[in-house]
C-alpha positions as CSV (number, residue, x, y, z in Angstrom):
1,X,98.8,13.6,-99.4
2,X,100.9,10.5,-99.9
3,X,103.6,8.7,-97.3
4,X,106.8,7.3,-97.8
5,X,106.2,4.0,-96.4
6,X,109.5,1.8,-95.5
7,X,109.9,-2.2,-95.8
8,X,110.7,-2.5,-92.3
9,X,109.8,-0.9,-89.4
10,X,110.6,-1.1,-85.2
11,X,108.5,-2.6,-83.5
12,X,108.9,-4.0,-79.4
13,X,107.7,-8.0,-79.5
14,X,106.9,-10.3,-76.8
15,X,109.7,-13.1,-77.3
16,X,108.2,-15.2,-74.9
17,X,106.7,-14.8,-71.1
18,X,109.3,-12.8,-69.0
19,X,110.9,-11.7,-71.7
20,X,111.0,-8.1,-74.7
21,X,113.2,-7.4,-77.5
22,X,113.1,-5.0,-79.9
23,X,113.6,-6.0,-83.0
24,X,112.4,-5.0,-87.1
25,X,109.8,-6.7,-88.7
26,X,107.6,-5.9,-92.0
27,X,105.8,-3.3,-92.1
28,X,102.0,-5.1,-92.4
29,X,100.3,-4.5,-95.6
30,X,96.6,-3.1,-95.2
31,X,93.8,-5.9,-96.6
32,X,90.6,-5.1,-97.8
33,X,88.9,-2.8,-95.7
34,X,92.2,-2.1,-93.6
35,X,94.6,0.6,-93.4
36,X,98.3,1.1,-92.6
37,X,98.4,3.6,-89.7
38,X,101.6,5.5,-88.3
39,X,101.4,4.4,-84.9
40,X,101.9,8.1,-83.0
41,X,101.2,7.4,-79.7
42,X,100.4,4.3,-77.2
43,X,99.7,3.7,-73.3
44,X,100.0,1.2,-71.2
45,X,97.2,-0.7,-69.6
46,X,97.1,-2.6,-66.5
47,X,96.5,-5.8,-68.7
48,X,100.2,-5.0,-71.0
49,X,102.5,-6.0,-67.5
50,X,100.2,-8.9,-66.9
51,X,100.3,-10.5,-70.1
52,X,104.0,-9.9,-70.2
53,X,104.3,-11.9,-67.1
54,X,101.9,-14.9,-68.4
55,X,98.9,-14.0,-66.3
56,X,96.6,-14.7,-69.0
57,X,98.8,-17.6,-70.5
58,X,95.1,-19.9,-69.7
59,X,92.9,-17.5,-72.6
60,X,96.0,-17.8,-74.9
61,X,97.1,-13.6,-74.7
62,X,98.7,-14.1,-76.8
63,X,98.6,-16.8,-79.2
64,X,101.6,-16.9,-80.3
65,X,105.6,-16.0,-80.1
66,X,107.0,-13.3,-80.8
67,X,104.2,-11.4,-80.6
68,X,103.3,-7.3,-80.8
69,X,101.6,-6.1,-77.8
70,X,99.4,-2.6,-77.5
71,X,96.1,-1.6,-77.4
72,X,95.2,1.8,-76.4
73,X,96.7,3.4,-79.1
74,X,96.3,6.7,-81.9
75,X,97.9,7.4,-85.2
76,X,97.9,8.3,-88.9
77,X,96.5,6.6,-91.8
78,X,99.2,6.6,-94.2
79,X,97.7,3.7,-97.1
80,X,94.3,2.2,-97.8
81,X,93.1,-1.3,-98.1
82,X,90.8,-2.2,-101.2
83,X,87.7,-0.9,-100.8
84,X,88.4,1.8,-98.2
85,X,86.4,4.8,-98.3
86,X,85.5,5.6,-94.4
87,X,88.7,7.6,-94.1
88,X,91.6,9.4,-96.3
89,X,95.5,9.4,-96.2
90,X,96.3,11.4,-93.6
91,X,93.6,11.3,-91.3
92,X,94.2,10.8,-87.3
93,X,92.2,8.3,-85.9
94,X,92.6,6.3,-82.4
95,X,91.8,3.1,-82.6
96,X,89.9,0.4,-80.4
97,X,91.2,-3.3,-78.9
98,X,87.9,-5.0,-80.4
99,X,86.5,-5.6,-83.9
100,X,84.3,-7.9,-83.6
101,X,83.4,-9.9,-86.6
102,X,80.2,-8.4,-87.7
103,X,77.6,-11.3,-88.3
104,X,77.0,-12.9,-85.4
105,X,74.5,-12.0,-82.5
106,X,76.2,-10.3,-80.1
107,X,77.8,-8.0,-83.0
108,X,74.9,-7.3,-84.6
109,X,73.4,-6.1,-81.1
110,X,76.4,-3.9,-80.9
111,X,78.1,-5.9,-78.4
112,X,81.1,-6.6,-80.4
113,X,83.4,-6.9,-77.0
114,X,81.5,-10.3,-76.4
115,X,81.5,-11.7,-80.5
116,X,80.7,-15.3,-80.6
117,X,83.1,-15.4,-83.2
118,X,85.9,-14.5,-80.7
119,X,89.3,-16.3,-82.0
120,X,87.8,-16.9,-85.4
121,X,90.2,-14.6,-87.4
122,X,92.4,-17.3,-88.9
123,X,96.1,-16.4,-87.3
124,X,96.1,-20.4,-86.7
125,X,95.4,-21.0,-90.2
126,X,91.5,-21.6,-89.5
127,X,88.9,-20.0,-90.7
128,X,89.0,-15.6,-90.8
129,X,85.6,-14.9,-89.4
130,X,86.8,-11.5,-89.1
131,X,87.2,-11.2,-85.5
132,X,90.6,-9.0,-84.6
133,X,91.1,-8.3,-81.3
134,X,94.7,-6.1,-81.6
135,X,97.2,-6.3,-79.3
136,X,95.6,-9.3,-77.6
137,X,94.9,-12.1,-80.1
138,X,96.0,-10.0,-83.3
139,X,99.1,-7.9,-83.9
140,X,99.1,-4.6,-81.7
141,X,100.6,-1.1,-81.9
142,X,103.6,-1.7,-79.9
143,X,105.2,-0.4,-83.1
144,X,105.6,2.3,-85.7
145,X,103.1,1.3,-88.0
146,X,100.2,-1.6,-87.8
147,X,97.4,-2.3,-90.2
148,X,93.2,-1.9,-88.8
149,X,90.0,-3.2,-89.8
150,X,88.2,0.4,-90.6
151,X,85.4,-0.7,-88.1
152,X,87.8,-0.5,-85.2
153,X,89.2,3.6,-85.9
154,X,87.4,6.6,-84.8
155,X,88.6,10.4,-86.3
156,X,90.6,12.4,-83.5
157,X,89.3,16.0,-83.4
158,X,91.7,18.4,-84.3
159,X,91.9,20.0,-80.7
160,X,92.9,16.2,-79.2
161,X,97.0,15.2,-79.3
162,X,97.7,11.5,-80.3
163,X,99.2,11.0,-76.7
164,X,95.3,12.8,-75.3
165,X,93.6,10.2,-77.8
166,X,95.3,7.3,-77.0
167,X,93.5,7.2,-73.8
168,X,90.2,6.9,-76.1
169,X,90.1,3.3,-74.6
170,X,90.6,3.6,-71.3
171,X,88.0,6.5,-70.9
172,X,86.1,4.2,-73.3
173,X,85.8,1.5,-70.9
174,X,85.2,3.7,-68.4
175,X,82.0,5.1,-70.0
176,X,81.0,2.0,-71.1
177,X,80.7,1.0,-67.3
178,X,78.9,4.6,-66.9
179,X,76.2,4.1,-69.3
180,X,75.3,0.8,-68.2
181,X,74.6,1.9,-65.1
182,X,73.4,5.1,-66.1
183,X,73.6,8.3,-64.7
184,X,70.9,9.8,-62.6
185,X,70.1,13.8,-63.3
186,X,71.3,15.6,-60.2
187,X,71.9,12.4,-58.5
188,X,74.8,11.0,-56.3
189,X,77.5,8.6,-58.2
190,X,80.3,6.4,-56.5
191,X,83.3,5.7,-57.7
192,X,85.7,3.3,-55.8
193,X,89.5,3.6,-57.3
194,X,91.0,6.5,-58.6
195,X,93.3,5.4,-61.1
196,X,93.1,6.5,-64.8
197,X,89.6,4.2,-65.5
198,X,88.0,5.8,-62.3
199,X,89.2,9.0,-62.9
200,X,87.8,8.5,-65.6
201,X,84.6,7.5,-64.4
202,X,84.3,10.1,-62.7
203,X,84.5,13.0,-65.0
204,X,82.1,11.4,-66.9
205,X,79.8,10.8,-64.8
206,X,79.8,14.5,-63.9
207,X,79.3,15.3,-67.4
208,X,76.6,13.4,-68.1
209,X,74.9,15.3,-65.3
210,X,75.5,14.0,-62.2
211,X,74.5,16.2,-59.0
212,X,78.0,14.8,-56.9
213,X,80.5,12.6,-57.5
214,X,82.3,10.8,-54.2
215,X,85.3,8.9,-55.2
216,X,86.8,6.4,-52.7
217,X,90.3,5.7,-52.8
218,X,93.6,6.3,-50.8
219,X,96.6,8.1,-51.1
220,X,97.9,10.2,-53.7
221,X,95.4,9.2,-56.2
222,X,92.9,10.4,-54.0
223,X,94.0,13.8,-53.8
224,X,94.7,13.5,-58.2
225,X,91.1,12.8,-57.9
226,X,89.7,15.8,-55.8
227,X,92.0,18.2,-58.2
228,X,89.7,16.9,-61.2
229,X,86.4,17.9,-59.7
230,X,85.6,14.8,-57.5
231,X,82.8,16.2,-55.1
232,X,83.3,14.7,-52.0
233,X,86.8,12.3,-51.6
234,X,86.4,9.5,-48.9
235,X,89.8,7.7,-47.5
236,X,88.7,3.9,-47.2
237,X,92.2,3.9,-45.0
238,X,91.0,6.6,-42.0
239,X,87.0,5.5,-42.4
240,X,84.3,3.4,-43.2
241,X,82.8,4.4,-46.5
242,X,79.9,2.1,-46.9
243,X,79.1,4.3,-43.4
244,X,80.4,7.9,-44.9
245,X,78.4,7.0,-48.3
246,X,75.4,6.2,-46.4
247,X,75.6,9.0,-43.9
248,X,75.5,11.8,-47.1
249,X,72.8,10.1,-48.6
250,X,70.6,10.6,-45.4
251,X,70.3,6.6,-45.3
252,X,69.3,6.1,-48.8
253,X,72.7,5.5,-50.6
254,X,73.8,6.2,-53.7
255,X,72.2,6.4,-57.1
256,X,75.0,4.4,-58.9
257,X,78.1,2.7,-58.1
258,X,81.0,2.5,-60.7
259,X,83.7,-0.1,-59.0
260,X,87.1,0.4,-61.1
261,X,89.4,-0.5,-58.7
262,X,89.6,-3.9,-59.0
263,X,89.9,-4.6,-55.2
264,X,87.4,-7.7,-54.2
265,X,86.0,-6.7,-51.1
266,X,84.7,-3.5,-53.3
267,X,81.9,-5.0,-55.0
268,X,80.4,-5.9,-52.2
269,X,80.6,-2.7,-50.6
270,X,79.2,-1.4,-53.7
271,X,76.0,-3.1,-53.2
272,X,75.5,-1.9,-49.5
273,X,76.4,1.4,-50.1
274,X,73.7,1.6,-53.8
275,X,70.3,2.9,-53.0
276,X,67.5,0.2,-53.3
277,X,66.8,-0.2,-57.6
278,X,70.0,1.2,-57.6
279,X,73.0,0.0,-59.8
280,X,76.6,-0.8,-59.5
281,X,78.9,-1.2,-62.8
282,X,81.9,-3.6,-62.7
283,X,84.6,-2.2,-64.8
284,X,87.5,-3.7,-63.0
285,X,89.6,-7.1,-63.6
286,X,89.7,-9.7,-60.7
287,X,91.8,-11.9,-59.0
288,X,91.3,-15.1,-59.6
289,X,90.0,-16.0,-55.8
290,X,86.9,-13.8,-56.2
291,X,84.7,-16.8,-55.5
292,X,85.5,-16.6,-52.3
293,X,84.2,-13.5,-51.3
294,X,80.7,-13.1,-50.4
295,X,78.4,-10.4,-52.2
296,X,75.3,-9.8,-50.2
297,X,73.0,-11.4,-52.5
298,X,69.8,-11.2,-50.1
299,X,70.2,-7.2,-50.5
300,X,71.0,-7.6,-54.0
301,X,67.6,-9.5,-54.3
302,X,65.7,-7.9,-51.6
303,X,66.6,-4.1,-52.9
304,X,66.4,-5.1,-56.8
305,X,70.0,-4.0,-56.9
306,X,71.4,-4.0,-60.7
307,X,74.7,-5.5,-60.8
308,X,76.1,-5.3,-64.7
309,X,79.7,-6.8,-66.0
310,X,81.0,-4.2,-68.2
311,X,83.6,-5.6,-70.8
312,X,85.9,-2.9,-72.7
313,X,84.6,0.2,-74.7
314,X,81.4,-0.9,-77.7
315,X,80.7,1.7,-79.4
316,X,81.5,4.6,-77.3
317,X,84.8,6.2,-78.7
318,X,83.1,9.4,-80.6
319,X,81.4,10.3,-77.6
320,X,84.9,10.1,-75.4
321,X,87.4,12.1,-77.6
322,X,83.8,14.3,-77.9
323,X,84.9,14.5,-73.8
324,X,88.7,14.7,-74.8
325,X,88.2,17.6,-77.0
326,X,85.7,19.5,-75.2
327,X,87.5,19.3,-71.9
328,X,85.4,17.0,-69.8
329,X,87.9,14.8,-69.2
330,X,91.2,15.9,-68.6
331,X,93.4,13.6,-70.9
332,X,97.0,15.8,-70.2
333,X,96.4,15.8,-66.3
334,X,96.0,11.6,-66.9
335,X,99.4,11.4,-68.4
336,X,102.3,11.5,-66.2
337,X,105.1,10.5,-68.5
338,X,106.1,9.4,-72.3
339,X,109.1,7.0,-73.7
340,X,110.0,6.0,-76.8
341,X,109.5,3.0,-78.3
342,X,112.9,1.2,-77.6
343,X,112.8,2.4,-73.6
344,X,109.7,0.5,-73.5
345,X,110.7,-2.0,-70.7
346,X,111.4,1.3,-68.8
347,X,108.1,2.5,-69.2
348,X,106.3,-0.5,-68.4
349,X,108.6,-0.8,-64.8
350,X,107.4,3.1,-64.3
351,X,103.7,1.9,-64.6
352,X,103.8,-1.3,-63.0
353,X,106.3,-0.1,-59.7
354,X,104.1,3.3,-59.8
355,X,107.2,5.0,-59.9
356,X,107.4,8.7,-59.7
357,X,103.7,8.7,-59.0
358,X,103.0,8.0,-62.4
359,X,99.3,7.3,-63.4
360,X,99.0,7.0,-67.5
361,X,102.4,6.3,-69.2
362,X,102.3,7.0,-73.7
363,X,104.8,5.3,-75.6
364,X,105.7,8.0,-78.6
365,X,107.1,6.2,-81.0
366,X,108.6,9.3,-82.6
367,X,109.7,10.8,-79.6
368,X,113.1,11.6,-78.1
369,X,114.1,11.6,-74.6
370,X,111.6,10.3,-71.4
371,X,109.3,13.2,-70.5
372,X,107.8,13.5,-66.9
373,X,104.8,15.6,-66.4
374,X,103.8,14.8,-62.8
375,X,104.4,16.8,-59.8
376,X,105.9,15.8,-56.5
């Protein structure tokens, strides 16, 4: 199988904060152990409006201007780098944010989210220690081709769509979270915030044997998430749930907590709600002002409650598109509209205004007209 590959290609760049053209650029060549992928299909994540809008202007997201945005992403390889043998011409793969660079501790321990080499990959004419970290601190796939370090692609099964596996890194980062905290056989998991990363969650924790799942949320999303299996739903608007959580549980509480909705009283209902030796994942972003909530650290001590930061999606994306293609989580019912490439400043208002109750927006770079899949 061989590709016709053009010079130039479209691609949607971040000029500077506030502010996205589209424009053509090169089309990157593929480096040793690289590959040019067709870029088939990318969502939006909750990070893309924020570093639009300079939120993260104090980490340097992104280093420089103009710059190609997008993360969660799937494609087709359609060239090799020297040296490639992990994949062919025309496979599909989805790709991941993170490649760490390989050598140093926190790599070789498989925690390649948290390199020590992070912002070593020579954009700022220092030294390449290999690190990428796409979309971020490294070119992205906010275009219709980009070239990937093998280490960070995974094969889509052939039952998956490039708009299902582009949601291999949020479900990612949602198991991640999961298997930190672990699942107990039969037990009883709690997920606060059903958006796509708890919805997530949630199915996955059911799949990995779960006895119930309570989700606690509000709103539409709420209802989204007792459609997808969630056991029990609890309102946080019409009642109490460190009170509900504990009233199911006969007093005890829950097994494990997975806190994705970023809100920050929620962790530290999270640890009154989790059963003493129990454990609460974090796999949320922030605000800034978190400091100045209080976690109830003499429970967390007391109870020997596990509390573990969970940072993106190591190592985990064969086992979700595993979940994609087997049907354990529902990738279609997470996607509630598409755009092309150049309506991508639409797209991102639809996400970030939650417009037409939208929950996972795809860019399809190939694609036509806007398509809306979610119901009223």
């Amino acid at each position: 199988m061989k590709f016709e590959i053009p010079e130039k290609m479209k691609a949607v760049v971040l000029e500077e904060y506030g502010k996205l053209g589209v424009t053509e650029l090169p089309v990157p060549q593929p480096g040793p152990g690289e590959v040019l992928c067709k870029i088939k299909a990318v969502a939006i994540c909750g990070s893309d409006p924020k570093m639009i809008d300079g939120h993260y202007a104090d980490v340097h997201w992104p280093p420089y201007f103009p710059f190609v945005m997008g993360h969660e992403w799937a494609g087709q390889v359609v060239a090799l780098g020297e040296g490639v043998t992990e994949f062919k011409v025309g496979d599909r793969v989805a790709g991941e944010a993170h490649k760490g660079c390989g050598n140093c501790a926190n790599c070789m321990s498989g925690h390649y989210t948290v390199c020590l080499n992070y912002g070593q990959d020579g954009h700022d004419g220092g030294a390449d220690k290999g690190h990428r970290h796409y979309g971020f601190y490294w070119q992205g796939a906010n275009a219709e081709y980009n070239a990937y370090k093998v280490a960070a692609l995974t094969l889509i099964p052939d039952n998956v769509s490039y708009e299902e596996a582009s949601l291999c890194d949020t479900a990612g980062v949602a198991l991640h979270g999961v298997e930190l905290a672990g699942v107990t056989p039969g037990g009883t998991t709690v997920v606060f915030g059903p958006g796509p990363i708890g919805l997530c969650a949630m199915q996955e924790a059911k799949a990995m044997g779960a006895g119930r799942v309570i989700m606690i949320g509000r709103g539409r999303k709420l209802e989204i998430a007792r459609k997808m299996g969630a056991d029990i739903c609890i309102d946080f608007e019409k009642e109490d749930p460190v009170a509900r959580v504990l009233e199911l549980t006969g007093g005890v509480g829950a097994d494990e907590v997975m806190e994705c909705s970023g809100a920050n009283d929620s962790p530290a209902k999270a640890c009154q709600l989790v059963k003493k030796t129990g454990a609460v994942a974090l796999i949320a972003n922030y605000r800034d002002d978190l400091e100045q909530v209080p976690l109830p650290l003499n429970k967390i001590v007391f109870n020997e409650i596990k509390i573990y930061g969970s940072k993106a999606n190591p190592g985990v994306s064969r086992a979700v598109l595993k979940f994609l293609s087997d049907g354990s989580i529902n990738g279609k019912g997470l996607i509630t509209h598409t755009f092309p490439l150049d309506q991508y400043e639409a797209a991102v208002d639809v996400f970030q205004n939650r417009r037409d109750n939208c929950m996972k927006v795809v860019i399809t770079p190939e694609a036509g007209e806007p398509r809306r899949f979610v119901e009223d």
